[in-house]
N, C-alpha and C positions, 0 to 999 in steps of 0.2 A: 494310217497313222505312221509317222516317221518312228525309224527305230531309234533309241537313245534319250526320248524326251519320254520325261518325268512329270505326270499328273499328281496336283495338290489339290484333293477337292476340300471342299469349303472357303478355301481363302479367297477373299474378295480383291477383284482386279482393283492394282494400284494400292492394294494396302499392304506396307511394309512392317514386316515381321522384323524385332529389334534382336541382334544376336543376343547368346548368352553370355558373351564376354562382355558386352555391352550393359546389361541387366547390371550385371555381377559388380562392375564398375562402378554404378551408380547406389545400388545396398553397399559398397563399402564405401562412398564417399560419405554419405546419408549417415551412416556409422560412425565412421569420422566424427563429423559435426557434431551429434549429439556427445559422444564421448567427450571433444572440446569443450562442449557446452558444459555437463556434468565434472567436467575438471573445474573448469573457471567458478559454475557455484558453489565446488566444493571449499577452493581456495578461498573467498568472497566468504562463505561462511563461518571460516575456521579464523578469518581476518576478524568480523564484527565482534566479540565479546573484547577481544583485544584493543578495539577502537572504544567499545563504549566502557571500558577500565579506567582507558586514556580519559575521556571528557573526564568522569565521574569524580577523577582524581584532580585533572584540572580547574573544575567546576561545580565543587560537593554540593553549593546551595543551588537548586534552581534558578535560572535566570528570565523564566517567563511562563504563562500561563497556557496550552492548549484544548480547547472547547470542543468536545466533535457535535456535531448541530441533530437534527431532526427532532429535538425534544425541549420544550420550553422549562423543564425542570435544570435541567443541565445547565442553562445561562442562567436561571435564576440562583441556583447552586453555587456555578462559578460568580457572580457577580458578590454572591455574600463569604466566597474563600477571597476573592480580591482584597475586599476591606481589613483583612490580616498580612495581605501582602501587594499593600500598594507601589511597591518599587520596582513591579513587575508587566509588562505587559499583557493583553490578555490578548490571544487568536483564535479565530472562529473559522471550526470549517466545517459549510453547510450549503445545500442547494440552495442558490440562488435568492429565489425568492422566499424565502424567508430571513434575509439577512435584514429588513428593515421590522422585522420585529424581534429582533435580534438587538437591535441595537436601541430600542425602545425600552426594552426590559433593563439595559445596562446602565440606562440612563436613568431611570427609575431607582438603580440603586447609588445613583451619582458618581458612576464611571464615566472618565473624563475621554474625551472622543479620542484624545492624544492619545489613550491606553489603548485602544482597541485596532486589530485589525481583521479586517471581516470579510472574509474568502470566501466566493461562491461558484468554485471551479471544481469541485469535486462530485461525483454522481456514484460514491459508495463509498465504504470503509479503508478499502486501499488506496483510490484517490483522497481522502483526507490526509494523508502523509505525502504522499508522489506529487501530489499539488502547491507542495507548502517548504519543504526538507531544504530548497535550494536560495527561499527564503532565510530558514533557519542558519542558514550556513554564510549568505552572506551578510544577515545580523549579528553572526561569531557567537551566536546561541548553541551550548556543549549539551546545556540540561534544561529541560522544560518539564514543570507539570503537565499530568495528559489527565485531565477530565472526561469521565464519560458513564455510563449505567454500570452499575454492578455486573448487571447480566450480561454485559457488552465487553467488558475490560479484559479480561484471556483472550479475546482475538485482536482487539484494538491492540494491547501490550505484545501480543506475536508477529501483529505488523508492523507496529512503531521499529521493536529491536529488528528487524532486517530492514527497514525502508531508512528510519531516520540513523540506526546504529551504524550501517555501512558507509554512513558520511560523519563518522563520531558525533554525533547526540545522542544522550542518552535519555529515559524518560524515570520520572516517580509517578506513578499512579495514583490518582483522588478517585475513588471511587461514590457517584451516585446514587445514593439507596432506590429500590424503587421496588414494589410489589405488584405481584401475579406474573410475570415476565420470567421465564425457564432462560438457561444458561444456556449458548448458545454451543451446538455441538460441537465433537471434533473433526466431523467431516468439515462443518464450514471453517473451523482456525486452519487445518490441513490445506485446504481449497486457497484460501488469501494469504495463508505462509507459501502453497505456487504461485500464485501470481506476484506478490515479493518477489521473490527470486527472480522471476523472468522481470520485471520490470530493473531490475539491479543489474541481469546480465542484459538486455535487449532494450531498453528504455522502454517497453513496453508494458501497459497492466491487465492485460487480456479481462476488458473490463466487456468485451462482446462475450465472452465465456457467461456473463450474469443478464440474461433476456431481461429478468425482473425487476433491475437495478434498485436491488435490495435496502432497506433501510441502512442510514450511516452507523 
C-alpha cells in the first residue's frame, strides 16, 4: 500500500459526501424562507381586520347571499332568507353535481335564475371561498351573507375572515339550525385557518393535505 493514501471504509465509490459548509448553507437558506414566509403572514394577518373594518364601514348592509352546498337544508334555508331579501343575489358553493338540485329547490321557491349563481369548483370548505373571493371582488361585493349549519359556521366564519377578509369582504353569518351534528373541533378550524394562510401567501390550499376531501 502506498504511503500517504487515506482509506474511507463504507463509503460507496462515486458517491459524493456534501461538505459541511454546504449542508450549513442550505439550513440557513431553508431558514430564511420560512422566516420570510412567517413575516409576510404575519403582516397579511395584522392587515385583514383592518380590511374587513374598511368593507363593513363601507358597506354596513350586506350586498349578496353566500350558500355553502353539501346539504339540501341550507338551499332550502337560503331560499326562504332570500324572500326577505330579494335585492340580493344568492351564490352557491358546492360540488359539482349537485348544483342541478340545487337550483331546482331555488326555483321551487321562485328564485329567479338571474339571482343565482351556482359554483361547482370547490372540493371542501376552504375552496368554497378560494374558489369564489375573486368573484366577489370583481362584483365590488364588501359584505355578503354566509350561510351555512350551525355546527359548521366557527370554521366556515375562520376561513371566510382570512380567505375573503384579506381581499376586504367582510361576512354576517346566518346560521342553519340542524340537530344531532357536534361542532366541529379546533384541530379542524386550526387545520383550514393553515391552509388560509398558505393559500393567501402561495396561492395555494393544500387541499392534498385532506385525502378524505371532507364534507363542505
Amino acid at each position: 500500500m502506498l504511503k500517504g493514501r487515506r482509506k474511507f471504509p463504507g463509503l460507496i465509490p462515486g458517491f459524493v459526501v456534501a461538505s459541511s459548509s454546504s449542508i450549513l448553507l442550505s439550513f440557513n437558506t431553508q431558514k430564511i424562507l420560512v422566516m420570510l414566509i412567517l413575516a409576510i403572514a404575519f403582516f397579511l394577518a395584522s392587515m385583514i381586520p383592518v380590511r374587513i373594518a374598511v368593507a363593513l364601514h363601507q358597506a354596513p348592509i350586506p350586498q349578496a347571499i353566500l350558500v355553502l352546498g353539501s346539504a339540501t337544508k341550507r338551499m332550502e334555508f337560503a331560499a326562504r332568507f332570500w324572500q326577505s331579501h330579494t335585492n340580493v343575489d344568492i351564490w352557491v358553493s358546492d360540488y359539482a353535481w349537485n348544483l342541478d338540485v340545487n337550483r331546482r329547490i331555488f326555483q321551487q321557491f321562485d328564485v329567479p335564475n338571474k339571482r343565482l349563481h351556482l359554483d361547482g369548483r370547490a372540493t371542501d370548505t376552504v375552496t368554497n371561498f378560494t374558489t369564489l373571493v375573486e368573484d366577489f371582488v370583481r362584483q365590488k361585493l364588501q359584505h355578503i351573507y354566509l350561510i351555512t349549519s350551525n355546527y359548521h359556521m366557527k370554521r366556515a366564519r375562520a376561513i371566510a375572515a382570512i380567505v375573503l377578509g384579506s381581499h376586504g369582504v367582510a361576512v354576517t353569518p346566518v346560521e342553519v339550525p340542524s340537530r344531532g351534528d357536534e361542532s366541529e373541533t379546533l384541530v379542524q378550524v386550526l387545520r383550514d385557518c393553515g391552509r388560509s394562510f398558505l393559500w393567501v401567501v402561495t396561492g395555494r390550499t393544500g387541499a392534498s393535505f385532506n385525502p378524505r376531501l371532507e364534507k363542505l
